[in-house]
Structures are given as structure tokens and as C-alpha cells.
C-alpha positions in Angstrom: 0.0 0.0 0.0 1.0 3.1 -1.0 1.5 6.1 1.2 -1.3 8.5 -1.3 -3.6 5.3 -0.5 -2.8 4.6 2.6 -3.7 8.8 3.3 -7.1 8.5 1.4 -8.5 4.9 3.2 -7.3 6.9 6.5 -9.5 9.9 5.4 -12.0 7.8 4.6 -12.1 5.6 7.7 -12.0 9.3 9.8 -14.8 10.6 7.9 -17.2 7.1 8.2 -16.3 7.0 12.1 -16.7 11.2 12.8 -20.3 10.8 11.8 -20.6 7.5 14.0 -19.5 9.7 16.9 -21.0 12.6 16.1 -24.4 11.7 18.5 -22.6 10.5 21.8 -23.5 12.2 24.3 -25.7 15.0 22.7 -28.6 16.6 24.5 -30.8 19.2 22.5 -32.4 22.2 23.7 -35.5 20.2 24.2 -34.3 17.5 26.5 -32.6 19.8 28.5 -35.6 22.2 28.6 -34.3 24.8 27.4 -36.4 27.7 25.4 -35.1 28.8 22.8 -37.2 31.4 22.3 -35.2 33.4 19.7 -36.5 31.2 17.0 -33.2 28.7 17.4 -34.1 24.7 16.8 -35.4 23.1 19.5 -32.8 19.6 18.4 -29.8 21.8 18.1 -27.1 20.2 20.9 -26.6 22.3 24.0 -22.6 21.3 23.9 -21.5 19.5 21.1 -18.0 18.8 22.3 -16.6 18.8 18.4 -12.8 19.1 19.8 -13.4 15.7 22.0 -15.7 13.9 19.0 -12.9 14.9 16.8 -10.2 13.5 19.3 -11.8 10.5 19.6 -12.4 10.1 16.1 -8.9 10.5 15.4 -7.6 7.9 17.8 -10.4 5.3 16.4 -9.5 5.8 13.0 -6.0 5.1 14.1 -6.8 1.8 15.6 -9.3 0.9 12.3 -6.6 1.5 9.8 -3.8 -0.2 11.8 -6.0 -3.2 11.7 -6.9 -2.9 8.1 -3.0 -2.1 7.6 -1.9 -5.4 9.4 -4.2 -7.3 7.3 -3.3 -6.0 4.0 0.4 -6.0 5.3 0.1 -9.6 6.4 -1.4 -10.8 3.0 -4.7 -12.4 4.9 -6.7 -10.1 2.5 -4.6 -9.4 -1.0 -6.3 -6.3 -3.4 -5.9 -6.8 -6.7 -3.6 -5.1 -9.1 -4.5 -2.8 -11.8 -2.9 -4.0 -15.1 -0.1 -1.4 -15.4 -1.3 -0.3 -19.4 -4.1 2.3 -18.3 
């Protein structure tokens, strides 16, 4: 695996795994009973927390792609080759 594909199935693990995160431990306006008088969405989060959702995304994703690296590494899953004329 090259390092330009190793970047983009690390991207792409991040993003997949940022949206799987995204709802721990959210609590709207609602469910905290909050008015939001000024016309604001009732479902928006009180505290989303990106900088920890984003931390913990990162060290996820981390542990994801060393798994999927160690497999691909290790041969127990081979990807095929493109033929080299296109």
C-alpha cells in the first residue's frame, strides 16, 4: 500500500467514524428544557464537544486503519492489481 492510498483509506475511515460519533453524548435544547425562544431549533445540541468527538475520532480511526494495515500488510486479505497499461 502506497502512502497517497494509505492517506485516502485513512481519510475515509475518519470521515465514516466522525459521523458514527457525532451523537454520543448529545442533548438538544429540548431534552434539557431549554427555550429557545429566539426562534433557534429546539434539536440543536446544548454542547457539542466537536474538539473531543474529533479527538476521539482520530484515535479510532488510528486503531481501524492499523487493523486494516496489518491485514493488508500480512497478505490475509490481498487487493488486486491494476494491469499497469491504463
Amino acid at each position: 500500500m502506497g502512502p497517497i492510498t494509505a492517506i485516502a483509506i485513512y481519510l475515509t475511515i475518519w470521515w465514516t467514524v466522525l459521523f458514527a460519533v457525532l451523537p454520543w453524548g448529545v442533548q438538544s435544547h429540548h431534552e434539557a428544557g431549554i427555550d429557545r425562544g429566539d426562534g433557534g431549533d429546539p434539536a440543536a445540541p446544548v454542547d457539542p464537544k466537536l474538539k473531543q468527538k474529533f479527538l476521539t475520532t482520530t484515535w479510532i480511526s488510528a486503531l481501524v486503519f492499523a487493523a486494516i494495515w496489518l491485514v493488508i500488510q500480512f497478505g490475509l486479505v490481498k487487493l488486486p492489481s491494476l494491469p499497469s497499461g491504463y
